[in-house]
N, C-alpha and C positions, 0 to 999 in steps of 0.2 A: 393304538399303541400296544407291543407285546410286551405281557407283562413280565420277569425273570425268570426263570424257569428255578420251581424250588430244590433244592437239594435230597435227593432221596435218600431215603429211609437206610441205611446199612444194615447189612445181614445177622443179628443175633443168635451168637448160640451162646450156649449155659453147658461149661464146662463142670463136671463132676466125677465124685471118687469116693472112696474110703481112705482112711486115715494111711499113710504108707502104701498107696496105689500110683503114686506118680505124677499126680495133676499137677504139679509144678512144674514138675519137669518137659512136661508137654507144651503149659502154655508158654512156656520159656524159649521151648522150641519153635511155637507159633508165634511167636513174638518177634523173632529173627525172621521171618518168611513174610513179614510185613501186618500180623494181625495186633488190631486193639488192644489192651487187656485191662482188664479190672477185675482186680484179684479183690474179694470182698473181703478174707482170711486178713492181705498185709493191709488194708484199710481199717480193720480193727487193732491191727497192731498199731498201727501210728496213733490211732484214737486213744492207746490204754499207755503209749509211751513215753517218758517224759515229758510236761508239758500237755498232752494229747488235752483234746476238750474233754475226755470221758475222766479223766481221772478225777477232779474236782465232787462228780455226784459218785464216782464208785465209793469215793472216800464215804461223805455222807451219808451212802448205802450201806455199806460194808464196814465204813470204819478204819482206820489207819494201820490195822495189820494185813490188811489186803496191799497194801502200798509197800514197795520197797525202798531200801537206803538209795537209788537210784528217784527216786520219786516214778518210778512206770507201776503199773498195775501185778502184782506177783500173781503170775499167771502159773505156777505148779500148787500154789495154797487155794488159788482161785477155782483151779479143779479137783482140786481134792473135797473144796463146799460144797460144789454141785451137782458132781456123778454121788455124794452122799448127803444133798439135801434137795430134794426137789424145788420147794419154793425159794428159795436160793436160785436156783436155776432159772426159773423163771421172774423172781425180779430182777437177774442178770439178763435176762434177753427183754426182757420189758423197760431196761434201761438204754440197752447197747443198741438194738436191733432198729430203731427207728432214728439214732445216730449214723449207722451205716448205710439204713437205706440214703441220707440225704446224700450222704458224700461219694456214695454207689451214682447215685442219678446225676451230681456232678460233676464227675469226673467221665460218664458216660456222657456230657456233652462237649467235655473239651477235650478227650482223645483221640487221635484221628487214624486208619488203619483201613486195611483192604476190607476186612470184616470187623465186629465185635465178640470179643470173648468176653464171658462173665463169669472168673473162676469160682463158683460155689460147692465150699463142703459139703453143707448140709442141703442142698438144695432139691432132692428128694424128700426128704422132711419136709418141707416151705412150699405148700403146693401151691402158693402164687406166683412161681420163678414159672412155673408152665406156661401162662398166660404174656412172660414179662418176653421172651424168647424163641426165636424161630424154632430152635433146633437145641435137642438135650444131644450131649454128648457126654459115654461113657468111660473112664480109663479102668479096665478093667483088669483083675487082681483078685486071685484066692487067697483066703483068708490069713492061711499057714504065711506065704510070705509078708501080708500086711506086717502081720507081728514079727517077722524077722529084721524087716527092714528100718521097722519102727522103733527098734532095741538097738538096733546099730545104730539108728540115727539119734537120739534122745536119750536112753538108756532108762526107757520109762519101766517100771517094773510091769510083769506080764499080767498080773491081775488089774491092773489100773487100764493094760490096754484093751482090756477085755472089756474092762466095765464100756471105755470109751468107742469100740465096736459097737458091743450092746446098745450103744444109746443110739447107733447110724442105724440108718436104712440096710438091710441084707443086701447081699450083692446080686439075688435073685431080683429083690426091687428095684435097683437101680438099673439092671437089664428090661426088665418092663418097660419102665418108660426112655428108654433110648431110643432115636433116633438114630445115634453112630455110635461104634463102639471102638477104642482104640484097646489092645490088648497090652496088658505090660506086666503080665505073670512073671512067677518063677522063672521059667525055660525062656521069657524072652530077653538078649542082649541089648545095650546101649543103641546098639549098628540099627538093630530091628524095629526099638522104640524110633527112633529119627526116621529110620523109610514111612513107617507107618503113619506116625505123625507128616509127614511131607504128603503122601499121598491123601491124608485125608482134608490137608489143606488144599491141597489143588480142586477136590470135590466140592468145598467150600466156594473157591474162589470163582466157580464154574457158576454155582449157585448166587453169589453176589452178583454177578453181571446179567443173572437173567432177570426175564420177569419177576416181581416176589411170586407171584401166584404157581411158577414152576418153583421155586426156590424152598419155599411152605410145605409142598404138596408129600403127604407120604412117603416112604420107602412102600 
C-alpha cells in the first residue's frame, strides 16, 4: 500500500530592514503575487492591543501607566523606558518575545502561499532567525532617508530616531548576511520598488519549485 505522499516543506525567507526602509511595503507587495506572510512587528501589535494576551502581564510588569485609556499597551511611553533603560528592555523582550514566537510558529502553520515570508525588524539582532529560514532578504536604505521617511511618517523626533537606529543592526550588517537585496533608497520611485519586488519574487518562486537543495544553495 502507498503511503501519501507528505506535504513539502515551503520555501522560507526572513524579510528584513531598518526602521523607515520599506519592509512593509514589500511584503505587501509579496503578498498580492501570492506569498505567505507573517509579519512578527503586526503580531506584537495585536498581542499589546486592546484585549491582546500581552497586556494583562505588561500591566503587572510595567504597571498601569504603560496602559492606555484605550486599554492597548502605550507604545510612545513604552519606548521612551527602553531606548533609556536597559533592563526595562530586556524584561520587555523577556516578556513579549516568547509570546511572539508561539503565535510566529502558529500562524506559520496555517497560512498558505506560494512561498513564506517572515517580516522581521530585528531579525539581524536574533541570530536564531538564520537557522529558522531559507533565505535573508534585504530592503535596503541609506540612513539619511530612514530618518526622512520616518518623520513624515510618525513625526518621531530625530533624536529618539537616532537612539532607535543605534539600537538596529547597521545597514553594513544586514548586507552581510543577505542572501537578496531589494533596494529602496532615496533615488528609488514606487514604479521601481514594485519591478524589483516582482522580479525578486519570480526568483523565489523558481526557487520554491526546485529541489530545496538547489533552492538553499548560495548565491
Amino acid at each position: 500500500m502507498t503511503s501519501p505522499a507528505s506535504t513539502p516543506t515551503p520555501l522560507k525567507i526572513g524579510l528584513t530592514g531598518g526602521i523607515g526602509s520599506g519592509k512593509t511595503r514589500v511584503a505587501d507587495l509579496l503578498a498580492e503575487h501570492g506569498a505567505a506572510i507573517i509579519d512578527t512587528d503586526l503580531i506584537a501589535h495585536q498581542l499589546t492591543a486592546p484585549g491582546g494576551a500581552a497586556i494583562e502581564p505588561l500591566r503587572q510588569a510595567f504597571g498601569d501607566a504603560m496602559i492606555d485609556a484605550s486599554g492597548a499597551l502605550d507604545r510612545a511611553k513604552m519606548r521612551e523606558l527602553v531606548f533609556t533603560n536597559p533592563s526595562a528592555k530586556t524584561q520587555l523582550e523577556t516578556l513579549l518575545h516568547p509570546m511572539i514566537g508561539h503565535s510566529v510558529n502558529a500562524e506559520a502553520d496555517r497560512v498558505q502561499g506560494l512561498y513564506q515570508v517572515f517580516v522581521v525588524p530585528l531579525l539581524v539582532e536574533n541570530g536564531r532567525w538564520r537557522h529558522r529560514v531559507d533565505r535573508i532578504c534585504v530592503v535596503d536604505c541609506d540612513e539619511a532617508t530612514q530618518v526622512r521617511r520616518v518623520q513624515a511618517r510618525s513625526g518621531l523626533d530625530p533624536a529618539l530616531i537616532d537612539r532607535i537606529m543605534a539600537a538596529q543592526a547597521t545597514r553594513a550588517a544586514r548586507l552581510a548576511v543577505a542572501d537578496d537585496v531589494i533596494l529602496n533608497d532615496g533615488a528609488t520611485d514606487p514604479e521601481q520598488l514594485v519591478q524589483r519586488t516582482l522580479a525578486q519574487h519570480q526568483r523565489w518562486l523558481t526557487m520554491a519549485h526546485a529541489p530545496r537543495s538547489i533552492a538553499e544553495a548560495p548565491n
